[in-house]
C-alpha positions, 0 to 999 in steps of 0.5 A: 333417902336415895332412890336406891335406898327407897326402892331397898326399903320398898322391897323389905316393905312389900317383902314382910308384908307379904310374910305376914300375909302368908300367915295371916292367909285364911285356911282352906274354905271348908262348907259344911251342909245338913246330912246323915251319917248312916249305921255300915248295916243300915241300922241307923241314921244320924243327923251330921253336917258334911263336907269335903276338904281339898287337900295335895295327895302329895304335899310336896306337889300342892299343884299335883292330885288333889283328894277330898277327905270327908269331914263330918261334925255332929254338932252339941246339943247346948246352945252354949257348947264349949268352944273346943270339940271332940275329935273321933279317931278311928282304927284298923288302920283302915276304918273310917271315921264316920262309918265308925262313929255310927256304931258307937255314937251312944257312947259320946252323947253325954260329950255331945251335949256340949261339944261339937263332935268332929268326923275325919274319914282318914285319907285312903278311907270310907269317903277320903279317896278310899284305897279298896280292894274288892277281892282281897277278902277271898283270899285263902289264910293258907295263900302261898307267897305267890299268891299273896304277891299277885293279888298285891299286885292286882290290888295296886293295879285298880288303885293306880288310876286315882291314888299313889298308896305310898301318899296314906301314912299316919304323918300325912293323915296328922297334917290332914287333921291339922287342916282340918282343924284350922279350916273350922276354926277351932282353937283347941281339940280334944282326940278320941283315938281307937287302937290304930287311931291312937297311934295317930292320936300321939302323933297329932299330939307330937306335933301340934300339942299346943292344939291338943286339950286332952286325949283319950286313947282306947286300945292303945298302940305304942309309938315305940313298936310295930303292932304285928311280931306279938299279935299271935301271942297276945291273941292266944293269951286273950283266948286262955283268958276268956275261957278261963273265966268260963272255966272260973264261973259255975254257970259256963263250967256245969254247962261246958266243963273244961272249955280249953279242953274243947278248944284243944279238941277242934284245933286238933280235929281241924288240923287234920281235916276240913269239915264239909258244911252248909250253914245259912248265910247271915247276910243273904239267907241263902246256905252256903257250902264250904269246907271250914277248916283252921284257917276259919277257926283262926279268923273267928277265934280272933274276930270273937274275942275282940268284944266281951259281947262276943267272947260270950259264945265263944264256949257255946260254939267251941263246944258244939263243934267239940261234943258234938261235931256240929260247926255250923255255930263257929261256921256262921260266926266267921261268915257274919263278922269276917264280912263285917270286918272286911267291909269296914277295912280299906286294905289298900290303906292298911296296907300302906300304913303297916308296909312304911311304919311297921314291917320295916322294924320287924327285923329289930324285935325277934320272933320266936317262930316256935312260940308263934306257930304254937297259937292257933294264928301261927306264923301265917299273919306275920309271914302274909305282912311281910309278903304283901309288903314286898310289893307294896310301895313304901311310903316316908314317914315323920322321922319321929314317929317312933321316938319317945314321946313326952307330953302334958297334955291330960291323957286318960288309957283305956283298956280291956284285960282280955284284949287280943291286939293291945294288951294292957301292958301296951297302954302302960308302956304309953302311960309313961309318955304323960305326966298327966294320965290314968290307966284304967284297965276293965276286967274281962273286956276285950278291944275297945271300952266304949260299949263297957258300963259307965264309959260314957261318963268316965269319958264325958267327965275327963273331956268336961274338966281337961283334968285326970285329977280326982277322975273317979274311975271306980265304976269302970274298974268295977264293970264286968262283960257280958255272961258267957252263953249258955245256950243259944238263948242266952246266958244262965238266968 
C-alpha cells in the first residue's frame, strides 16, 4: 500500500473510530446522595436520593449557560425490583416534580414496591433553575392590559440575570428526560403524567417510544389543541355538575335546596359590589380585611372544583354567602388554596410553555366571547394569556409537537367527569393516538384520580403487566367522591 493510500486509510480508521467513540461515550456523570423530599406544607418527609444533572440552557450553545435540574429517585422497596421505574410527571405547566410527588406519594406506593420512582424538577421548576415570579400572585384578576405588561415586564426583568425564558418548553424538557434517562442507565421507563405532564408525557413518547414501556396519562391534554380557548366553558360545565349532584342527593337538597339557585344568587349579588370582610388568615392566623368580590369567586369557584375533597364545601360556602350574607366561608377558602396554588406554580415557567405552544394557536380555534363571558371566568383568562403573551418571549418548539400521534405503546387515560380543566372528552380524543388503551372516566370526581379509591391498584397493575389487556377497572369506575358538606363538621351522617 502507498503511503498516501495508508495515510487515506489511517484517517477513515481513526475517523470511525472516533464515530464509535461519540456513541459509545458514557452519559453525563449523574451522582445521586441520601436526602429528603419535604410536603410544600411541612407535612411530611420522605426519604429520596438526590442529584443535580448539568445540562445547556441552550442546546445549541452546549459551551453556553449551563442549569441544573434536580433528579430524585424514591428507590423500590424489593430487593429484586424490576429494572424499568416509574417516572412522575408533574402539571401546571409550572409544578415540580418532587414538590408534587409529596403530596401524593400514597398513591405510588404499591408501584414503589417494586420499581424505582424517578423525580425530574422540569426545567424553570421547584430546584431546576426555577423561573419565579414572587409578586405575580398580587395581581388583580381585573388588571387592565397595561398592568398585565408591566408586571410581565417586571417578571422578566428579575430572571434575566440566570435565565433566558424562551429556553423552558415542553421539547426541550423531553430531551432533559432523555438525559436523564440515559445517565441513570435505565433501559426502559414507564411515565405517569398529570394534566400538563401529560403533554410532556406524549412527547417523550413521540420521540423516544422505543424508550417507553407503558404510560399513564391522568387529566389528559391533547397534543392536538391549545389548553386555554375552552377553559371558561368546560369549568363552568364542571360547576353545573357539582351542584347538580348536590341538588340530586337528598342529604345536600333537604340541606341547601336548590345550590345553583345560591350560586346564581352570589355572582349577581358580587357583580354589583365587593363585600367588606376580615376573615382569619389560614396561613398566618392573623385577620386579614380585604374587599372580596367576583374576581375571589372565580378563582375559588375554579380552585374548589378541581378536587372532589373540595367540591364538598362548595354548597355549604355558596350558601352561606346566599342565605346568609356571610363570605367569610368562600372568603377563607380563596386565601387558603389561591396561596397554595401559587407557591407551587413557577410562573415564569408557565409563562414560557403557554406564550410558544398555546397562545400562538388561538387564532385557529374561535371563541364565542358571549359564551365565554356568560361563565363565572368570563373573558378575563384568555384575554390575561394573551396580554402577558405579548410580552413574553416565545420560545421554538418540536414542529410536531402538535401533530397527530400514533403509538403502541400500553397507555391507561384517567379522568374525572366533573373536572373543569381536562374534560373526559380531552382523553378521548388522545385515546385515539394508542392502539393499546383504556379509558376510564370516575363519576364526580374532578382533575387529577390519584386520591380516588382503588387508584393505586388500577395503576400498580397496569404498570406490573405492561398490558391494558384483562385490566379490571371496575372499581374505579364504581368509585364515588366525598359527600358534600353539610355543615361545617362534615358531611350528613
Amino acid at each position: 500500500m502507498s503511503p498516501a493510500r495508508r495515510a487515506i486509510a489511517l484517517g477513515i480508521l481513526l475517523t470511525a473510530s472516533a464515530v464509535r467513540g461519540s456513541f459509545a461515550a458514557p452519559a453525563p456523570a449523574l451522582v445521586l446522595t441520601p436526602c429528603e423530599l419535604e410536603h410544600p406544607l411541612r407535612l411530611s418527609v420522605l426519604a429520596a436520593e438526590c442529584g443535580v444533572l448539568k445540562v445547556p440552557e441552550n442546546p445549541q450553545q452546549p459551551d453556553g449557560r449551563l442549569i441544573g435540574l434536580h433528579v430524585a429517585r424514591v428507590s423500590a422497596i424489593s430487593r429484586r425490583k424490576q429494572p424499568d421505574p416509574l417516572f412522575v410527571l408533574a402539571g401546571g405547566p409550572g409544578a415540580a416534580a418532587g414538590a408534587f410527588y409529596t403530596t401524593v406519594a400514597g398513591a405510588f406506593a404499591r408501584i414503589q414496591r417494586e420499581r424505582d420512582i424517578v423525580l425530574v424538577d422540569q426545567r424553570g421548576t421547584g430546584s431546576s433553575n426555577p423561573l419565579e415570579c414572587p409578586d405575580w400572585q398580587d395581581l388583580p384578576g381585573h388588571a387592565s392590559d397595561a398592568e398585565i405588561a408591566a408586571r410581565t415586564r417586571a417578571c422578566l426583568a428579575s430572571l434575566a440575570a440566570h435565565a433566558d425564558v424562551a429556553y423552558y418548553t415542553t421539547s426541550l424538557a423531553v430531551r432533559d428526560l432523555e438525559q436523564v434517562r440515559a445517565a441513570l442507565g435505565y433501559e426502559r421507563i414507564n411515565l405517569y403524567g398529570a394534566s400538563y405532564g401529560t403533554r410532556v408525557a406524549q412527547q417523550y413518547l413521540r420521540h423516544f417510544g422505543a424508550r417507553t414501556r407503558s404510560v399513564i396519562l391522568d387529566g389528559v391534554v391533547p397534543v392536538s389543541q391549545p389548553v386555554g380557548p375552552s377553559t371558561a366553558i368546560d369549568a363552568e360545565a364542571a360547576l353545573e355538575d357539582i351542584l347538580g349532584r348536590c341538588a340530586s342527593d337528598p342529604a345536600c337538597r333537604e340541606r341547601f335546596g336548590d345550590p345553583a339557585s345560591d350560586y346564581r344568587a352570589v355572582r349577581a349579588a358580587l357583580r354589583l359590589s365587593t363585600v367588606p370582610i376580615s376573615v382569619r388568615d389560614p396561613t398566618t392566623g392573623e385577620d386579614r380585611p380585604f374587599e372580596f368580590g367576583a374576581d375571589h369567586l372565580a378563582s375559588v369557584l375554579r380552585l374548589l372544583s378541581y378536587t372532589s375533597e373540595y367540591a364538598a364545601l362548595l354548597p355549604l360556602v355558596l350558601h352561606a354567602a346566599a342565605a346568609h350574607e356571610d363570605y367569610a366561608p368562600l372568603a377563607a377558602q380563596y386565601l387558603m388554596i389561591e396561596r397554595a396554588y401559587a407557591q407551587s406554580i413557577a410562573v415564569g415557567m408557565h409563562n414560557s410553555v403557554v406564550c410558544a405552544e398555546d397562545v400562538p394557536l388561538f387564532a385557529d380555534y374561535p371563541v364565542d366571547r358571549a359564551r365565554l363571558a356568560s361563565t363565572y371566568l368570563g373573558t378575563r383568562q384568555l384575554d390575561g394569556l394573551v396580554s402577558v403573551c405579548r410580552v413574553w418571549p416565545r420560545g421554538e418548539v418540536d414542529a410536531d409537537l402538535h401533530a397527530p400521534l400514533t403509538s403502541a405503546v400500553p397507555a391507561l387515560l384517567l379522568s374525572g367527569s366533573d373536572d373543569p380543566a381536562t374534560p373526559p372528552a380531552f382523553a378521548h380524543e388522545a385515546a385515539r393516538a394508542f392502539t393499546h388503551h383504556l379509558e376510564v372516566v370516575l363519576e364526580g370526581f374532578g382533575h387529577g384520580q390519584l386520591t380516588a379509591p382503588c387508584l393505586d391498584r388500577l395503576m400498580a397493575q397496569f404498570v406490573a403487566r405492561g398490558s391494558v389487556e384483562a385490566l379490571d377497572a371496575s372499581c374505579a369506575r364504581a368509585a364515588r367522591p366525598l359527600p358534600f358538606f353539610t355543615s361545617l363538621n362534615g358531611p350528613a351522617p
